[in-house]
N, C-alpha and C positions, 0 to 999 in steps of 0.2 A: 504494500500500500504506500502511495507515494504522499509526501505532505509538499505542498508550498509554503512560500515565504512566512505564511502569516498562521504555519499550524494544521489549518486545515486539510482534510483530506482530498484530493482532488473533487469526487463527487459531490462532498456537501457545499464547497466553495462551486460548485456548474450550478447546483440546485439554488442554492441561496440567491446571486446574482440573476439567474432565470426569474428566480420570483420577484425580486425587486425591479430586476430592469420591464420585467412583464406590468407588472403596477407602476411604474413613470410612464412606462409608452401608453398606457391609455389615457387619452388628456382631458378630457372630460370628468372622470373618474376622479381622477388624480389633483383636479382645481376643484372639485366635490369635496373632498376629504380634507383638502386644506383650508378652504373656505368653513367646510364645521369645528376641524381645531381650531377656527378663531373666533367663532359662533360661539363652540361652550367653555372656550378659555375665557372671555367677558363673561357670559354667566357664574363660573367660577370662580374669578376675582367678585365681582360683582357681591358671592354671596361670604367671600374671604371677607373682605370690606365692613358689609353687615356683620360678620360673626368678631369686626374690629382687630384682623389682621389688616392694617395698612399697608407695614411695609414688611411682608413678608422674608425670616430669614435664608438662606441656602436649603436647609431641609425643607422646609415648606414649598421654596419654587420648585423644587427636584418632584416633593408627594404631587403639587397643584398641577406639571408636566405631564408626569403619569395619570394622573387623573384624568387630564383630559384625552389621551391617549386612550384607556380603557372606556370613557364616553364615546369619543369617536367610534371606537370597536363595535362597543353596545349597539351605537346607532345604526350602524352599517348591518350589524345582525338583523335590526329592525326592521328593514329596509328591506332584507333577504338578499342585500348584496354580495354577503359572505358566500354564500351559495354560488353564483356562478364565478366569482374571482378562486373559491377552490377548485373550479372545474379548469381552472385558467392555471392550477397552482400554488396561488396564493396565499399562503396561510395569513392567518389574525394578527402574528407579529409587525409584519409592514404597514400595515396599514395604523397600527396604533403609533406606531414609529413618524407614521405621515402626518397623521394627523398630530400628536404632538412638535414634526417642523414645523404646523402653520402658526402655532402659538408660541414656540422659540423664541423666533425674534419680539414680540411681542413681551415676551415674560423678561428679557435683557434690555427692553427699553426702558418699560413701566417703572417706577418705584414702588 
C-alpha cells in the first residue's frame, strides 16, 4: 500500500478529492450551501448576542463554526439533498465543511 506526501493512502486521498472536487463543480449547489452558512451563522450570533455573548472567545467561535456547519448539514438532510449528493459521492462531511467556509470569513471579521 502506497502513502503520499501527506499520509494518506492513495485510494482515500482519489476518494476524498473526488468528493470534494465533485461538491465545488456543482455551482449552484455549492452558492446554496454557502449562502445558508451565512443564513444560520446570523441566526447564531444573533441568538449568541441574546444569550449576551458579544464578543465571543476562540472556543466559542470554533463551537459557533461547527455549529453552523452541522445546521447546514441538518438543512441539506431536510431538503433531501443529502440523498442525491450521496449518489454523487458525497458524504455529510463536505458539505458541513462548506457551509461552515460561508460563515468563516464572517466569524474573522465580526467582533
Amino acid at each position: 500500500r502506497r502513502h503520499g506526501c501527506d499520509g494518506l493512502p492513495d485510494g482515500a486521498r482519489r476518494r476524498l478529492t473526488r468528493s470534494v472536487g465533485t461538491l465545488l463543480g456543482l455551482g449552484r449547489l455549492r452558492n446554496a450551501l454557502l449562502l445558508r452558512g451565512v443564513a444560520v451563522w446570523i441566526g447564531v450570533r444573533l441568538m449568541a448576542g441574546w444569550a449576551g455573548i458579544g464578543d465571543p472567545t476562540l472556543a466559542q467561535e470554533l463551537f459557533i463554526l461547527a455549529l453552523v456547519g452541522g445546521l447546514v448539514v441538518w438543512d441539506a438532510r431536510r431538503r433531501n439533498e443529502h440523498v442525491w449528493l450521496a449518489n454523487l459521492g458525497v458524504s455529510a462531511w463536505p458539505m458541513a465543511v462548506l457551509g461552515a467556509c460561508g460563515a468563516l470569513p464572517l466569524e474573522l471579521l465580526v467582533p
